[in-house]
Backbone as a printed PyTorch tensor [residue, N CA C, xyz], in Angstrom:
tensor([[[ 78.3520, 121.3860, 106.4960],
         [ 78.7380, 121.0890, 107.8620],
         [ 79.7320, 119.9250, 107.9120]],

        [[ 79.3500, 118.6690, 107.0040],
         [ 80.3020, 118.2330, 106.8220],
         [ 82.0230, 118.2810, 106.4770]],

        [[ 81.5670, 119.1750, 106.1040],
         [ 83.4040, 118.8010, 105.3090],
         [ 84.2730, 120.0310, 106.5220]],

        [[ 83.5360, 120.9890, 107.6190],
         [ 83.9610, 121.6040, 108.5300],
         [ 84.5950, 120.5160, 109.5380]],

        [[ 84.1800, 119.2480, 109.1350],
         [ 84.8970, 118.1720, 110.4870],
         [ 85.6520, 117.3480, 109.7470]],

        [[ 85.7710, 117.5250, 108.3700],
         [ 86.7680, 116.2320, 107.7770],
         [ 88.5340, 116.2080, 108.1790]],

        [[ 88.7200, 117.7220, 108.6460],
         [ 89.7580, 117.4440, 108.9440],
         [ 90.1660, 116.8690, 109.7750]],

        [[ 89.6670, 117.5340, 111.1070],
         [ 89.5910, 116.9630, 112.3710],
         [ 89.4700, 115.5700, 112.1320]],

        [[ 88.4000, 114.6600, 111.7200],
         [ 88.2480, 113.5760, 111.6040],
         [ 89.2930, 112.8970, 111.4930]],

        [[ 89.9740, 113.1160, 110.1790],
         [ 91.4140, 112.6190, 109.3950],
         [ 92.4410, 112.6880, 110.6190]],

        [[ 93.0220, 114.1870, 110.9990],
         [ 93.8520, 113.8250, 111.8100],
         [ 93.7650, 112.9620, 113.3780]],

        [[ 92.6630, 112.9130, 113.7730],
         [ 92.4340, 111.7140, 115.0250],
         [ 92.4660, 110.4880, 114.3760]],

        [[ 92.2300, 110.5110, 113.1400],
         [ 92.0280, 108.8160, 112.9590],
         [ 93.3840, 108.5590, 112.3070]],

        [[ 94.0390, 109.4680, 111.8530],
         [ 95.5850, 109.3200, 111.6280],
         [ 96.5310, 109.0090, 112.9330]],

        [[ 96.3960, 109.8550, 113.7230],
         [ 96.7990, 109.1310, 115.1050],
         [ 96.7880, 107.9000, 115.8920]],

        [[ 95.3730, 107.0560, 115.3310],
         [ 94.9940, 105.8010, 115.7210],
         [ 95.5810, 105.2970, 115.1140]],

        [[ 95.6960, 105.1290, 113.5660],
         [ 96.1550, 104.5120, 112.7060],
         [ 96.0460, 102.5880, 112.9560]],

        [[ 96.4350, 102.1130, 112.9080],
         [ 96.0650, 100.6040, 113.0550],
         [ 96.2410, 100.1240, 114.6670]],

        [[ 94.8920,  99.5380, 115.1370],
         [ 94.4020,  98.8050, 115.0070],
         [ 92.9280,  99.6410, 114.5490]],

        [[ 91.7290,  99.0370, 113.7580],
         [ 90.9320, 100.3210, 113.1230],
         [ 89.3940,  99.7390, 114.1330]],

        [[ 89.7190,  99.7580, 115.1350],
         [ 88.7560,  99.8020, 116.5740],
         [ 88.2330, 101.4280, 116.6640]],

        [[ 87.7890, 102.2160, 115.8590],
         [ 87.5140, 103.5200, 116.0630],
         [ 85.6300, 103.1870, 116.6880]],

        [[ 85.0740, 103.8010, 117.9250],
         [ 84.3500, 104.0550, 118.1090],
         [ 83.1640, 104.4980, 116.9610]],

        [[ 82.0310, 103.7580, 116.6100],
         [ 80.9980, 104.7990, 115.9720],
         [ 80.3390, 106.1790, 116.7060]],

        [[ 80.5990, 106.1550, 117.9170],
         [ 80.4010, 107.6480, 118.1320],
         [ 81.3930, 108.0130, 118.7180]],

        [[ 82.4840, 108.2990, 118.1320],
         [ 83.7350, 108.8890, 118.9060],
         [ 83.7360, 110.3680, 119.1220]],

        [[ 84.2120, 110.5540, 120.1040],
         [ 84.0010, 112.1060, 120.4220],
         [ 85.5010, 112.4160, 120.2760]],

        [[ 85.5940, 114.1290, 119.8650],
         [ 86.5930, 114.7930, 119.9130],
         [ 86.8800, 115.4900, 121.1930]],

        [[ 87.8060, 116.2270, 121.2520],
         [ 88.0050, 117.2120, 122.2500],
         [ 87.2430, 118.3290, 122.4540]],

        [[ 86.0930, 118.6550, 121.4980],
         [ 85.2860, 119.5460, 121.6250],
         [ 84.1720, 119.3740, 121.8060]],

        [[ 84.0960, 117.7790, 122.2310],
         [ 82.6970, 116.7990, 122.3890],
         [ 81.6390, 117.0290, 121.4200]],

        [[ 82.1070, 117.0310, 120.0810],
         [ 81.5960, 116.9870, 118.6830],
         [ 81.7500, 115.0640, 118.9720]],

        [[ 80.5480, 114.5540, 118.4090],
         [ 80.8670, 113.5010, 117.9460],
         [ 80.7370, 113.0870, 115.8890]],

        [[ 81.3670, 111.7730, 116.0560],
         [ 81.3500, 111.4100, 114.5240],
         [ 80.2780, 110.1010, 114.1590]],

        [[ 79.6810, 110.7340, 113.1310],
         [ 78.1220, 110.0700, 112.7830],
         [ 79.0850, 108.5310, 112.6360]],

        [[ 78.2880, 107.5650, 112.7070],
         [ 78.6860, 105.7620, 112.1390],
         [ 79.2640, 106.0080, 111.0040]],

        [[ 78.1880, 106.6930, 109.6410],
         [ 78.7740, 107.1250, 108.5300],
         [ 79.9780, 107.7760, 107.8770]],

        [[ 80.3240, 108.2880, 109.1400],
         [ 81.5420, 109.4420, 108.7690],
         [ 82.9030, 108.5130, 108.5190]],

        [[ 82.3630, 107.6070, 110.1800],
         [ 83.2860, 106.3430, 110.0840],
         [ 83.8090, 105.8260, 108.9050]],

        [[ 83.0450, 104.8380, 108.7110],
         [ 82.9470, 104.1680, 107.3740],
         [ 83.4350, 104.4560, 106.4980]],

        [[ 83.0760, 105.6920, 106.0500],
         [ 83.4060, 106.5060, 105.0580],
         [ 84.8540, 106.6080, 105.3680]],

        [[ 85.5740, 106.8750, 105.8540],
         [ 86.9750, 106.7130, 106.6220],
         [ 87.7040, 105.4880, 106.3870]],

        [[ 86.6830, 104.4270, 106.5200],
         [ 86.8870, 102.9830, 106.3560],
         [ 87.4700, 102.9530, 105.2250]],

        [[ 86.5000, 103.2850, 104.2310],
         [ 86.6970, 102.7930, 102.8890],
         [ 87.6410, 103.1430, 102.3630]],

        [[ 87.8030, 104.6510, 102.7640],
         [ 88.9720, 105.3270, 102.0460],
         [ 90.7190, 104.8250, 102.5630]],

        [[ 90.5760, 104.1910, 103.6500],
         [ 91.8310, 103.6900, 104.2340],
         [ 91.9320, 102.0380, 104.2590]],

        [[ 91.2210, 101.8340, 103.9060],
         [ 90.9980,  99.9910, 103.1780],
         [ 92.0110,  99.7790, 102.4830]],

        [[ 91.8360, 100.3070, 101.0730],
         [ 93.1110, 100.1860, 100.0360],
         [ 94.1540, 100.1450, 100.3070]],

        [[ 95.1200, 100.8400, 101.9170],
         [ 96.0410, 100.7980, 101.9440],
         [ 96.3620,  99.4200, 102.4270]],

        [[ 95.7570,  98.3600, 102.9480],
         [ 95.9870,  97.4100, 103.2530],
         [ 95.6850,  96.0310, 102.5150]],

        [[ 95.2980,  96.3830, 101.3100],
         [ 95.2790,  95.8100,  99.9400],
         [ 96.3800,  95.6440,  99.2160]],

        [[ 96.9220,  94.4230,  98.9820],
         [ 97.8130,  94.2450,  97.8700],
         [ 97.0620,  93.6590,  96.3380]],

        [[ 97.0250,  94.4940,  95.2450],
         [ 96.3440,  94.4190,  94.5380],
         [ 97.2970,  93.7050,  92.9160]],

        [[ 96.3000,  93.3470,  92.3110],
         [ 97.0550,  92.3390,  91.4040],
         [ 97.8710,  93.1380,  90.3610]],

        [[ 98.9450,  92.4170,  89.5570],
         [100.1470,  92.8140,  88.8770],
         [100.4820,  94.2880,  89.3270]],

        [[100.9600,  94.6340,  89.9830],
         [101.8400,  95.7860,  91.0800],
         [100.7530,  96.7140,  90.9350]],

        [[ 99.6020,  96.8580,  91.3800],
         [ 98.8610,  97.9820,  91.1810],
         [ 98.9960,  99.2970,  90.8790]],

        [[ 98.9580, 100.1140,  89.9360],
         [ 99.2640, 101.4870,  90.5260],
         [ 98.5360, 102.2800,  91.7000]],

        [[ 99.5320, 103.0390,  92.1450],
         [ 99.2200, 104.1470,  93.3430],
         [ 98.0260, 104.6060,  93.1170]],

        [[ 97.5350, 105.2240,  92.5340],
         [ 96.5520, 105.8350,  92.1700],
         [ 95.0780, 104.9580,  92.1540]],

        [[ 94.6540, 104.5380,  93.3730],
         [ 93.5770, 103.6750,  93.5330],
         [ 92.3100, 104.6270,  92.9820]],

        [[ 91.1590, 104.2220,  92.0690],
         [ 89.9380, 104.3970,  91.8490],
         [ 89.0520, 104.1550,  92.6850]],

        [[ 88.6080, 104.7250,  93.8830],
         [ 87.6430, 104.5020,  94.2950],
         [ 85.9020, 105.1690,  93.3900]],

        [[ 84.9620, 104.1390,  93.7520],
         [ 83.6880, 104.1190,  93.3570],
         [ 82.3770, 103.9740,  94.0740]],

        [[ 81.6250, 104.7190,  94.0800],
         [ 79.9050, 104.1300,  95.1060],
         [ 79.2420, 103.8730,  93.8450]],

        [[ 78.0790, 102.5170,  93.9890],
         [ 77.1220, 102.4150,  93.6580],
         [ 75.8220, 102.7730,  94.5120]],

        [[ 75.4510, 103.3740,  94.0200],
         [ 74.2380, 103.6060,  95.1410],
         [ 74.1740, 105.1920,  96.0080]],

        [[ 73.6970, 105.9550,  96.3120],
         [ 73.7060, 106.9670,  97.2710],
         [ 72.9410, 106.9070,  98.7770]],

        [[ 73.6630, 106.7190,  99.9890],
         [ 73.6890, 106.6200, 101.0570],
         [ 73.9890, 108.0890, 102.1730]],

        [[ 74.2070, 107.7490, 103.1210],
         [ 74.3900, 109.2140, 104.2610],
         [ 76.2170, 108.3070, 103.5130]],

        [[ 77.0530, 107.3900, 103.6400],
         [ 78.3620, 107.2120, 103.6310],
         [ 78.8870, 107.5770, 101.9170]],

        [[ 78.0590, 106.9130, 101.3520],
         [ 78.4760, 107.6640,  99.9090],
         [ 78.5620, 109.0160, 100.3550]],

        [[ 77.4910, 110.1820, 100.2750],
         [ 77.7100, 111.1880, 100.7600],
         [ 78.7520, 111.9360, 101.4880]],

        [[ 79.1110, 111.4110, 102.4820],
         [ 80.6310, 111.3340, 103.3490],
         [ 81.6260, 111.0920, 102.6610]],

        [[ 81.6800, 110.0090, 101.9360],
         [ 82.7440, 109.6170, 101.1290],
         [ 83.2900, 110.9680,  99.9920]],

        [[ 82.2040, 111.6800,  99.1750],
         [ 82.2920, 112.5000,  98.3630],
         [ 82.8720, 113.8440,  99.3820]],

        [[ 82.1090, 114.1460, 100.2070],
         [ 82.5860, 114.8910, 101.2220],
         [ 84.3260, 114.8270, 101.2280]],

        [[ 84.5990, 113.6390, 101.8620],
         [ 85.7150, 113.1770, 102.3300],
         [ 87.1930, 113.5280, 100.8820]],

        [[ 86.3270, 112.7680,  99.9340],
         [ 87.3720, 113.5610,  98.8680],
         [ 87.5340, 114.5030,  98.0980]],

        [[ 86.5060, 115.3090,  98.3720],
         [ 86.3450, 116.7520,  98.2330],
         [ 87.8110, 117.7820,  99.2860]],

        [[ 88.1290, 116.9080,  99.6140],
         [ 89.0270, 117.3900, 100.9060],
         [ 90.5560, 117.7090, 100.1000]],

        [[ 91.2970, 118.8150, 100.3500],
         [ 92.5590, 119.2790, 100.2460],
         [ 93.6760, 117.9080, 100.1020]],

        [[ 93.9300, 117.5610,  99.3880],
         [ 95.1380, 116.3590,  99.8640],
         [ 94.7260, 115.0470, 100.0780]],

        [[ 93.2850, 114.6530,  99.4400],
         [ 92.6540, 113.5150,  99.3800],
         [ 93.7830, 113.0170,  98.3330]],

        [[ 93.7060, 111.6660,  98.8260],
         [ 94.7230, 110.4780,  97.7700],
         [ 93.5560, 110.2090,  97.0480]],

        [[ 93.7990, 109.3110,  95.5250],
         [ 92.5320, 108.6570,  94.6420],
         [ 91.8210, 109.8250,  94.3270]],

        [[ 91.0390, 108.9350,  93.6290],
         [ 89.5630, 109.5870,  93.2170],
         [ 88.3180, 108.2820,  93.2810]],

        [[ 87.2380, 109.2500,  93.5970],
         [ 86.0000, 109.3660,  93.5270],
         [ 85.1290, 109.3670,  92.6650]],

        [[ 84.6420, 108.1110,  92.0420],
         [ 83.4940, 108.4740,  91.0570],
         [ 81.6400, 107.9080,  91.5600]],

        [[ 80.7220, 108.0710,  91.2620],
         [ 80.0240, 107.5530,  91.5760],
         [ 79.4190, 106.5440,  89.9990]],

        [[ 79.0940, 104.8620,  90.0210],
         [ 78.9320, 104.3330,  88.7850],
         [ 77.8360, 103.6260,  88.8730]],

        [[ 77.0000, 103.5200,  87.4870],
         [ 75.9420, 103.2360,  87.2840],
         [ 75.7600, 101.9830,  87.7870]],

        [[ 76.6370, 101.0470,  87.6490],
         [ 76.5030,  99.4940,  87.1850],
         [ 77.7590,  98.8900,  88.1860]],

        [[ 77.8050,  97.4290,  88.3140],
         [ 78.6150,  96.8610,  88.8780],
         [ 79.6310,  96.2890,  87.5360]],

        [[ 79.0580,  96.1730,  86.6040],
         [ 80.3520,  96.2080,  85.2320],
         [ 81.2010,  96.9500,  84.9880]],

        [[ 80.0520,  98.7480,  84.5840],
         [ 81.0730,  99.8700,  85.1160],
         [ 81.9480,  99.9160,  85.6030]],

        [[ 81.8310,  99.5840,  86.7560],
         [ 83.4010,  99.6790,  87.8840],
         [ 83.7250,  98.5000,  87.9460]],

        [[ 83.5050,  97.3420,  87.3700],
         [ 84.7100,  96.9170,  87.1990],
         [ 85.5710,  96.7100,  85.9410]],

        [[ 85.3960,  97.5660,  85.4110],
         [ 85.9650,  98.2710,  83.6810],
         [ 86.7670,  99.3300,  84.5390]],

        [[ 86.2830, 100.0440,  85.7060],
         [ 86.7230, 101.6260,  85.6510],
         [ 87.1140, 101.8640,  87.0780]],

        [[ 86.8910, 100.8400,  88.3810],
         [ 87.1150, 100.9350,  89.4540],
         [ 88.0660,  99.9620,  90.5330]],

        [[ 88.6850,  99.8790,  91.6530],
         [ 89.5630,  99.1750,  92.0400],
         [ 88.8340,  98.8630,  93.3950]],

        [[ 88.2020, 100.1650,  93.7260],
         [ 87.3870,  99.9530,  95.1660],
         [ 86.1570, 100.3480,  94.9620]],

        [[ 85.3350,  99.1810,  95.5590],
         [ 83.8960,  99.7350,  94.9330],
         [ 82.9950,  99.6970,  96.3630]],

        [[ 82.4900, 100.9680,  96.6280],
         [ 81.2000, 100.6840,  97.9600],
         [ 79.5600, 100.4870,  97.6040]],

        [[ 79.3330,  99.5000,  97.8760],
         [ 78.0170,  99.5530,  97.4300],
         [ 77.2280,  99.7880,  98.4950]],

        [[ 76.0440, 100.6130,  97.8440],
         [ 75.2160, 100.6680,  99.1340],
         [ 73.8630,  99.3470,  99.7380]],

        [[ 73.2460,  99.4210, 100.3770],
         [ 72.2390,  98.2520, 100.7760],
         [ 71.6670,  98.5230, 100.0420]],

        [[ 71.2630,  99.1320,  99.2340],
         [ 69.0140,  99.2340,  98.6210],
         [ 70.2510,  99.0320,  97.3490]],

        [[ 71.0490, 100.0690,  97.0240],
         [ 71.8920,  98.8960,  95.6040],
         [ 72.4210,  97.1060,  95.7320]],

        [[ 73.0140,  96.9320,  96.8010],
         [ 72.8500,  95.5890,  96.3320],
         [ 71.6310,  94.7070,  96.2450]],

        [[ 70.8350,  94.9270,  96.6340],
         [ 70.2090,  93.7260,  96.4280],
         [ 69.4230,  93.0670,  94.8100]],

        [[ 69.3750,  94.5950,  94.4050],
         [ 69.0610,  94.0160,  92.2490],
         [ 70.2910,  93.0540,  91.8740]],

        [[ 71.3700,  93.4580,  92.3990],
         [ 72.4220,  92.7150,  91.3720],
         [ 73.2770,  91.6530,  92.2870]],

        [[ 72.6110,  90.6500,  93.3870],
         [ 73.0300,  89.5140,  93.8920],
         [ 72.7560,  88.2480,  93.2160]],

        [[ 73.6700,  87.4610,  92.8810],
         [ 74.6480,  87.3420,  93.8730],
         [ 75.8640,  88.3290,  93.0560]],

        [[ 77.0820,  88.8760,  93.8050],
         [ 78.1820,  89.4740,  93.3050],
         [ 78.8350,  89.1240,  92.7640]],

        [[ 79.2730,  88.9890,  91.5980],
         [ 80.6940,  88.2800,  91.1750],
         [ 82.0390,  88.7580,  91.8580]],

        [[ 82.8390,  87.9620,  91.8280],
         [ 84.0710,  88.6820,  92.0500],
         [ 85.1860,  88.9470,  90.9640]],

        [[ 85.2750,  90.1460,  90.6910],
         [ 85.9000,  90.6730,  89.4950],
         [ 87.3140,  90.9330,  89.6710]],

        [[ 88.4350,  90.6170,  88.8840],
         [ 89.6010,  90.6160,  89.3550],
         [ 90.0280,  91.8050,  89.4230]],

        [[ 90.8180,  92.1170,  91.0520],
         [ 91.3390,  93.3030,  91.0080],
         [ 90.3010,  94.6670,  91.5290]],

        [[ 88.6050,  94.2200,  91.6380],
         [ 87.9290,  95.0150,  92.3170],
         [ 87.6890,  94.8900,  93.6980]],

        [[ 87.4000,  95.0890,  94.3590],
         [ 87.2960,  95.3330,  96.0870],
         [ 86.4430,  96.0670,  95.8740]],

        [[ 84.8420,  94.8370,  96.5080],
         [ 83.5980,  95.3880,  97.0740],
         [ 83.5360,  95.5680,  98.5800]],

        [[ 83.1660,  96.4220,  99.0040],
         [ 82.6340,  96.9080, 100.4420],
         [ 81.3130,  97.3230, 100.3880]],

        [[ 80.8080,  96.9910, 101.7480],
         [ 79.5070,  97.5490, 101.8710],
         [ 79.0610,  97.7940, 103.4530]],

        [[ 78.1890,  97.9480, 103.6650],
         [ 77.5240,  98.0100, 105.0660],
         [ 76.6320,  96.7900, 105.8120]],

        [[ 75.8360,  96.4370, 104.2360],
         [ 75.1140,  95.4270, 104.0800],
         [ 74.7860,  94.2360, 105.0000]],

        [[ 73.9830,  93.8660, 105.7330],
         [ 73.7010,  92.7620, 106.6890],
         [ 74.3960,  91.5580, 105.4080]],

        [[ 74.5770,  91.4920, 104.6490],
         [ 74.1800,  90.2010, 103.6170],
         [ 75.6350,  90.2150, 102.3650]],

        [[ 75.9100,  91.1920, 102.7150],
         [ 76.9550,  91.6590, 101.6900],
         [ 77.9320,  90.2600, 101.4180]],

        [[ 78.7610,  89.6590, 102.6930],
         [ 79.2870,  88.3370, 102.3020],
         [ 78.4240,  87.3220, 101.9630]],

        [[ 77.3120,  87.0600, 102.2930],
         [ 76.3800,  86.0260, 101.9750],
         [ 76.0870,  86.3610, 100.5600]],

        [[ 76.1230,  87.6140,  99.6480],
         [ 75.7280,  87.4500,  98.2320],
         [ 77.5010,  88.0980,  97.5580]],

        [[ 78.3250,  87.5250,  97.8090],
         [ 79.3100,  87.7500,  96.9980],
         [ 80.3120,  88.6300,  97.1980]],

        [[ 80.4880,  89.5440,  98.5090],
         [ 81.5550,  90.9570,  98.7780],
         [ 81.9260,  90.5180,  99.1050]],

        [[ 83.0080,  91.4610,  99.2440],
         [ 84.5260,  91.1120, 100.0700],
         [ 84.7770,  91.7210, 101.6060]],

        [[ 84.3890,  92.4080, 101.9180],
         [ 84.5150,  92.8530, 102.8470],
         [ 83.1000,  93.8550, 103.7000]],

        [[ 82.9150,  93.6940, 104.5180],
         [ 81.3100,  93.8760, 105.2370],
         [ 81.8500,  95.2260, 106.2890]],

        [[ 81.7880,  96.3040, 106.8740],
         [ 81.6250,  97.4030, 107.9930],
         [ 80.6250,  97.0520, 108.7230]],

        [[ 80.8030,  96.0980, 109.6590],
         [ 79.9820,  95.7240, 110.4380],
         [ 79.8980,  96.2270, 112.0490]],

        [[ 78.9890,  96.5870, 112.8310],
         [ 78.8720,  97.7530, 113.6370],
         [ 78.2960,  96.8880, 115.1250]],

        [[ 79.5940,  96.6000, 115.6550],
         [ 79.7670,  95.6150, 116.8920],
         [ 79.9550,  96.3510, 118.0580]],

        [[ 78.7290,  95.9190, 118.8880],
         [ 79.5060,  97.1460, 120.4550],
         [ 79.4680,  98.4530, 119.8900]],

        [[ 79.0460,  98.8930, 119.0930],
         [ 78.9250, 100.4860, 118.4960],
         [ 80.4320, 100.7570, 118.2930]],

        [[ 80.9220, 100.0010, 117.9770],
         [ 81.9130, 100.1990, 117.0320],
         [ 82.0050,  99.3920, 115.5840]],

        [[ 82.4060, 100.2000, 114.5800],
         [ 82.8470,  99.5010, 113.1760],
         [ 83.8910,  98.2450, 113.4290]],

        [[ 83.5960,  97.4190, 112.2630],
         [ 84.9080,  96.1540, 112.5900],
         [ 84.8530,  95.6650, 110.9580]],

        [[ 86.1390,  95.4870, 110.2290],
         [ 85.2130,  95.4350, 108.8660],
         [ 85.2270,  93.3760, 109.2410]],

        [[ 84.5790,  92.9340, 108.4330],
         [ 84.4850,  91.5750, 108.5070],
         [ 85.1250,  91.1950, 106.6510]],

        [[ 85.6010,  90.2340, 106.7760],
         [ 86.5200,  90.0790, 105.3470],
         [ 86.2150,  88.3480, 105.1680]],

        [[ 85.5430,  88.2790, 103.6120],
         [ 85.1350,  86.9790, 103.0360],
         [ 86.4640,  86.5150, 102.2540]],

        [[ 87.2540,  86.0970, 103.3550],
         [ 88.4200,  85.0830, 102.4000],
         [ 88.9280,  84.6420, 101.0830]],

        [[ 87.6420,  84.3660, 100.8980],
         [ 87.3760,  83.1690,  99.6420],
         [ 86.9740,  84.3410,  98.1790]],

        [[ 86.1690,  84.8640,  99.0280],
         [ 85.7340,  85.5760,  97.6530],
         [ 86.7110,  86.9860,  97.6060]],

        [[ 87.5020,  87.4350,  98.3260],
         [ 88.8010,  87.9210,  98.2430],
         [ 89.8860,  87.4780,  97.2810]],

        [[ 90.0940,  86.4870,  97.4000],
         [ 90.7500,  85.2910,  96.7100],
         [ 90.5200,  85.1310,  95.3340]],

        [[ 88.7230,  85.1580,  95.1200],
         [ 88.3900,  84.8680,  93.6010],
         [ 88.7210,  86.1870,  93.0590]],

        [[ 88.8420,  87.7240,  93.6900],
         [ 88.9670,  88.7760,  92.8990],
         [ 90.3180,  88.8020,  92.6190]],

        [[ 91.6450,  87.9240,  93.2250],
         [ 92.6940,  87.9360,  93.0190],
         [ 93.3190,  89.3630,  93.5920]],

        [[ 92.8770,  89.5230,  95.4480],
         [ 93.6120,  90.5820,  95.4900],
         [ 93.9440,  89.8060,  96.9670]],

        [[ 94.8110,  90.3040,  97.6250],
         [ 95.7230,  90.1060,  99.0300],
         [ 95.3100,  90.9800,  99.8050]],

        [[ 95.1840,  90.6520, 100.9050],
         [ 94.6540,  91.6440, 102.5740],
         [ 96.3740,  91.4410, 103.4890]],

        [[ 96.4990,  92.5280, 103.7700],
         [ 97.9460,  92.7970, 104.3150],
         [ 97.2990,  91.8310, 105.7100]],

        [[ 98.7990,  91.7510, 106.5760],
         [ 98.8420,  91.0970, 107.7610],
         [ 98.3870,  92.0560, 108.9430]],

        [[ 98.4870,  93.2940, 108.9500],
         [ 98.0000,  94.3020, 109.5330],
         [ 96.3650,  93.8600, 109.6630]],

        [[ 95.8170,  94.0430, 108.5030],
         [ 94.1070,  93.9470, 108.4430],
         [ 93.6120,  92.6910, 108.7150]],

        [[ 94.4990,  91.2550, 108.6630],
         [ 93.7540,  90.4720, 108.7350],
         [ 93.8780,  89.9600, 110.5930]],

        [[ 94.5650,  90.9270, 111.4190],
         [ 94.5300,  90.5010, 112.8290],
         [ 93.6570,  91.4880, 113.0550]],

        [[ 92.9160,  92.9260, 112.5760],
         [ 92.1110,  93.4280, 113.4020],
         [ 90.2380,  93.4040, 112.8160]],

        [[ 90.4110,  92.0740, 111.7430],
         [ 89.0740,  92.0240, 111.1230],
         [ 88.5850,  90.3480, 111.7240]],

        [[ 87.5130,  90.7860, 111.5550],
         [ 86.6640,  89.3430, 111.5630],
         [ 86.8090,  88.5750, 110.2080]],

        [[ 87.2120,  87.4810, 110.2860],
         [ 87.4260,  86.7530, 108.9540],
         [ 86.6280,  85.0360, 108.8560]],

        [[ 85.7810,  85.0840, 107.5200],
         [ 84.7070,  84.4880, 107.2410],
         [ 85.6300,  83.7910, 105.6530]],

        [[ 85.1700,  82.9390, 105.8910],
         [ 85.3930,  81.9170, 104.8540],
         [ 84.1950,  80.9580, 104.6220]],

        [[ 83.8500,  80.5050, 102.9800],
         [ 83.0820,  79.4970, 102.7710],
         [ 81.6280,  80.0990, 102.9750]],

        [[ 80.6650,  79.3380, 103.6610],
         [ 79.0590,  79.8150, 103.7030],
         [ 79.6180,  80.5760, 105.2200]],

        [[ 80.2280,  80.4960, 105.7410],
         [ 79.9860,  81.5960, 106.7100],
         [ 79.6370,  82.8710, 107.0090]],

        [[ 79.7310,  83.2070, 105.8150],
         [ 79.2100,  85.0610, 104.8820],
         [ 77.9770,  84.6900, 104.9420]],

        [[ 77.0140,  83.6880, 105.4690],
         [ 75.5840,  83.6680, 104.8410],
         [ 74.7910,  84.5120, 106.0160]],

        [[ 75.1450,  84.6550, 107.5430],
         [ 74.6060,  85.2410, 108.4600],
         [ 74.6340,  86.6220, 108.2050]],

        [[ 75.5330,  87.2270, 108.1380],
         [ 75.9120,  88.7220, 107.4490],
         [ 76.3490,  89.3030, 108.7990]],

        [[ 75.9000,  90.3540, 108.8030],
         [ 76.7120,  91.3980, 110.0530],
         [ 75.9200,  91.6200, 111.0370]],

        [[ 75.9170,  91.8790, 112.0130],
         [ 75.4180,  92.1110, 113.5230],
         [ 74.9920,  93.5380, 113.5990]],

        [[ 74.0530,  94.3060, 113.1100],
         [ 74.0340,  95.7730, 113.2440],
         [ 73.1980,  96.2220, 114.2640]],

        [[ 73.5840,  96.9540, 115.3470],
         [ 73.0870,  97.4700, 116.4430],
         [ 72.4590,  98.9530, 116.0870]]])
């Protein structure tokens, strides 16, 4: 059932394109709505483009889940899709990917064995996580007003040695220092 709406999905949220204020239950024209997850999953996969990543990155971004979630799920969904950019792996370990990955989503019941996070150069952690900046990520999908907003830890951005375009950093919440220790607002 999923992957019957990925298109649809893609092209409305291609239309929005920046600022990334997408509703968690956004409805289509056929008053289908889109799960929080589907969101996200959307999130992640359009993150990277607003990443400047260290020594000229190549095109070809690695995305990775630790953990299996309803958004991992989506995510696989999502690049299961005709004309998906990247790839998709799912990895055991947070070493793993960062030996083998550029974007990494972790899920909640996975982070919490392996806190606090390091920040590994050149990887980009995301998560959902109430706590995710408070133990070491970079960037949080935090679910404000029933909408997604990603929230972005400065600092520990910084230690992975990667850049957030000017685009992403006017439509995110941005946390620096212990301010990651509250985590995200989830309704």
């Amino acid at each position: 059932m999923l992957r019957r709406w990925y298109p649809t999905l893609l092209s409305t949220i291609a239309c929005l394109a920046l600022p990334f204020s997408w509703a968690a239950q956004a409805k289509n024209q056929h008053s289908q709505s889109f799960s929080e997850y589907d969101i996200k999953a959307v999130y992640v996969y359009r993150l990277a483009s607003f990443i400047r990543w260290p020594e000229g990155k190549k095109n070809n971004i690695k995305y990775c889940t630790l953990g299996e979630d309803k958004t991992t799920r989506s995510l696989h969904a999502l690049f299961a899709q005709p004309g998906s950019r990247g790839e998709l792996k799912a990895t055991s370990s947070l070493t793993d990917a960062a030996l083998h990955c550029d974007l990494l989503f972790i899920t909640h019941d996975a982070i919490q064995p392996i806190t606090p996070l390091p920040q590994y150069k050149g990887l980009l952690t995301i998560s959902d996580s109430p706590n995710m900046l408070s133990e070491g990520g970079m960037i949080e999908l935090r679910t404000l007003n029933y909408q997604i907003k990603p929230a972005l830890h400065r600092d520990n951005i910084q230690n992975g040695q990667l850049e957030v375009s000017s685009q992403l950093l006017r439509i995110a919440l941005l946390i620096a220092g212990s301010d990651g220790e509250n985590g995200g607002t989830h309704e």
